[in-house]
C-alpha positions in Angstrom: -21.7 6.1 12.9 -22.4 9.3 10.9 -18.9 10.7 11.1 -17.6 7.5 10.0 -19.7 7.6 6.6 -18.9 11.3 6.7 -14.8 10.8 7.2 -15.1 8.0 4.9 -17.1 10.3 1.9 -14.4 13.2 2.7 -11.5 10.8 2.4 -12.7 9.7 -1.4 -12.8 6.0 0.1 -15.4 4.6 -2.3 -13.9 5.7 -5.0 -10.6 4.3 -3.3 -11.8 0.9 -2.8 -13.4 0.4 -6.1 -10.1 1.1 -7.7 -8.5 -1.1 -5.5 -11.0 -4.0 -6.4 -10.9 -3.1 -10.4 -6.9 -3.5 -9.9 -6.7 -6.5 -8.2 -9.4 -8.2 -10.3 -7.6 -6.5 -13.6 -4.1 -7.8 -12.6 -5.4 -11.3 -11.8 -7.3 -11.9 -15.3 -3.9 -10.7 -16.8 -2.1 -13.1 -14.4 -4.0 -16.4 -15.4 -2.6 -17.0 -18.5 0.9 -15.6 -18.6 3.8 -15.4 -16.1 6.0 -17.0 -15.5 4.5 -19.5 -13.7 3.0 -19.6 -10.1 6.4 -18.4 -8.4 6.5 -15.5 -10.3 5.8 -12.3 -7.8 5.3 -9.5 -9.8 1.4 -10.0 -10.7 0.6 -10.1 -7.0 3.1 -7.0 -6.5 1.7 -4.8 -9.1 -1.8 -5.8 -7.6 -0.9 -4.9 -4.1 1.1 -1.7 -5.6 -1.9 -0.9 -7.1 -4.1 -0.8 -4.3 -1.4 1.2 -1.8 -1.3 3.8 -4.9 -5.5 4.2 -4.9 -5.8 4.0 -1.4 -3.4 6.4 -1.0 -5.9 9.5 -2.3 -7.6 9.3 1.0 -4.5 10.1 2.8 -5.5 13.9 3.1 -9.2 15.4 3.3 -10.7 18.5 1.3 -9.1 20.9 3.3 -6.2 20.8 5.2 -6.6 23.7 7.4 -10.0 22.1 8.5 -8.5 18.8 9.5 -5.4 20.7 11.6 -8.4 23.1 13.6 -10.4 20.2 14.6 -11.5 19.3 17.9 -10.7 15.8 17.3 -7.6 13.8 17.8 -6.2 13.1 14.4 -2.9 10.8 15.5 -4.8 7.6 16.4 -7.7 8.2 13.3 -4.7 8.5 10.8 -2.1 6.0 12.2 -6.0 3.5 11.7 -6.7 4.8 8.1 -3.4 3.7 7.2 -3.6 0.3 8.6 -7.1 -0.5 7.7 -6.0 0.6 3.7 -3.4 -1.8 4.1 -5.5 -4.6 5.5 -8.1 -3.9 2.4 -5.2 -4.3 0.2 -4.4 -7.0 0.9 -8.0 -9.2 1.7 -8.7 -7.9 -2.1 -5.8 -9.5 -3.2 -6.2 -12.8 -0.6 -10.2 -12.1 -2.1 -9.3 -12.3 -5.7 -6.9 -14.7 -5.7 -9.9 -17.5 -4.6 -11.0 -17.2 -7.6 -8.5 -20.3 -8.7 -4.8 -18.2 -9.7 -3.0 -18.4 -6.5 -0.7 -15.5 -7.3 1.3 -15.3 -3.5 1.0 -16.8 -0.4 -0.9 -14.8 2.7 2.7 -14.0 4.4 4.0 -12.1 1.2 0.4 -10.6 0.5 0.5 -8.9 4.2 4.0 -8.0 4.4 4.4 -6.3 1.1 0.8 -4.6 1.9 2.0 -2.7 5.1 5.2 -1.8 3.4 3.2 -0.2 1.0 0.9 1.5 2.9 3.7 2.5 4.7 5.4 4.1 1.4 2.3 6.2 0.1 1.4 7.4 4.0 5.4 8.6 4.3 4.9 10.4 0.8 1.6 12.1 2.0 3.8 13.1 5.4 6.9 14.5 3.0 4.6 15.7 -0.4 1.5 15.7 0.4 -2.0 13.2 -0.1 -2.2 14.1 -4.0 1.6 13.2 -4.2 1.4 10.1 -1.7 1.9 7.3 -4.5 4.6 8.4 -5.7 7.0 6.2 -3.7 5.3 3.6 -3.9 5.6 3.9 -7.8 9.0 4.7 -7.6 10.0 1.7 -5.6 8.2 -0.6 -7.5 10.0 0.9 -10.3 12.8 0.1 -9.0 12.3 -3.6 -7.9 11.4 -4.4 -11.4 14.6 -3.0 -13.1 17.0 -4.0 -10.2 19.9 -6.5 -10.5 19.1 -9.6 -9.2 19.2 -9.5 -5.0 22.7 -11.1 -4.0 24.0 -8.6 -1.3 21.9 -6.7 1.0 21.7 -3.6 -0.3 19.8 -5.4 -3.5 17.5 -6.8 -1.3 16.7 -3.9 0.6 15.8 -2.7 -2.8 14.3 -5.2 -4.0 11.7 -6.6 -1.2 8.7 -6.3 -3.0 9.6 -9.4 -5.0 12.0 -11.4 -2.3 10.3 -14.8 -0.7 7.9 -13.7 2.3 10.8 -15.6 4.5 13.6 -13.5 3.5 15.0 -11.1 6.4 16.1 -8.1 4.5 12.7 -8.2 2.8 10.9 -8.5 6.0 12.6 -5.9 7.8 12.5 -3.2 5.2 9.0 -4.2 5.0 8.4 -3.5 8.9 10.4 -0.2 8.7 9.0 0.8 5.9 5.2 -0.1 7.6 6.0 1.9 11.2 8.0 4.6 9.9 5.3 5.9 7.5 2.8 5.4 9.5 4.0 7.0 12.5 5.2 9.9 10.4 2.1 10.4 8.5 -0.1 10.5 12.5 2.0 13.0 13.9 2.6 14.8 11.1 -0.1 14.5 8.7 -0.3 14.9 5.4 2.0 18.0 4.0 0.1 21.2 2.6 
């Protein structure tokens, strides 16, 4: 148990998870009294981008040499640091939102979660941990100034605010989830 609190301390998770909380519970006060109105995505999206972007400081240690040199085996330790951030993500959200604003429904909560996870733990693969929420930023960006989703391509780009039902949304979600985090346990984060 003492290299978990020792991984966890060396991966800045604390401070991680208390941003993640802050977020969610920041974006939900904002949420209950604007919008527009309780099919409006983009309060639970910002929370859940949030959370990928704070979580996604753990994604590489103090030093990197250290981590590559030891005796451990990294691929299955990273591949569950990614899906445990995601899972937190989300039950913070799925945690706040009992508090009476029902901002999405557990479906959308999950899948844009792992897609985001997926998103910062590809950037720490291609830039590194301190750069890992970058994509995610940039892809939320994105979603928010889009064109309404009509063809495909729209909805692959925008899938962070599509229905949890919607098959381009769930897909890119999916591909988005496995790809980065098989990338990010081979590869680890970038130097």
């Amino acid at each position: 148990m003492r290299w978990l609190m020792l991984y966890a301390r060396s991966r800045q998770v604390p401070a991680a998870l208390a941003a993640v909380v802050i977020g969610a519970v920041a974006v939900w006060a904002l949420a209950r009294d604007g919008g527009e109105g309780p099919g409006d995505p983009r309060p639970a999206v910002l929370a859940l981008a949030t959370g990928a972007m704070a979580a996604s400081i753990g994604l590489s240690g103090q030093d990197l040499a250290l981590d590559r040199t030891a005796a451990i085996r990294w691929v299955p330790r990273r591949a569950a640091h990614v899906l445990l951030a995601g899972a937190v993500v989300a039950a913070v959200l799925l945690a706040a939102q009992t508090m009476g604003e029902d901002m999405a429904t557990t479906a959308f909560v999950v899948r844009d979660s792992a897609g985001l996870m997926g998103l910062a733990a590809l950037g720490a693969a291609l830039s590194g941990g301190q750069y890992a929420w970058t994509l995610p930023f940039a892809w939320l960006s994105l979603s928010l100034v889009a064109p309404p989703a009509t063809s495909t391509p729209t909805q692959v780009a925008t899938w962070m605010l599509l229905p949890p039902g919607t098959t381009a949304g769930t897909w890119t979600a999916l591909a988005l989830a496995v790809t980065g985090t098989a990338a990010y346990a081979v590869a680890g984060p970038r130097r």
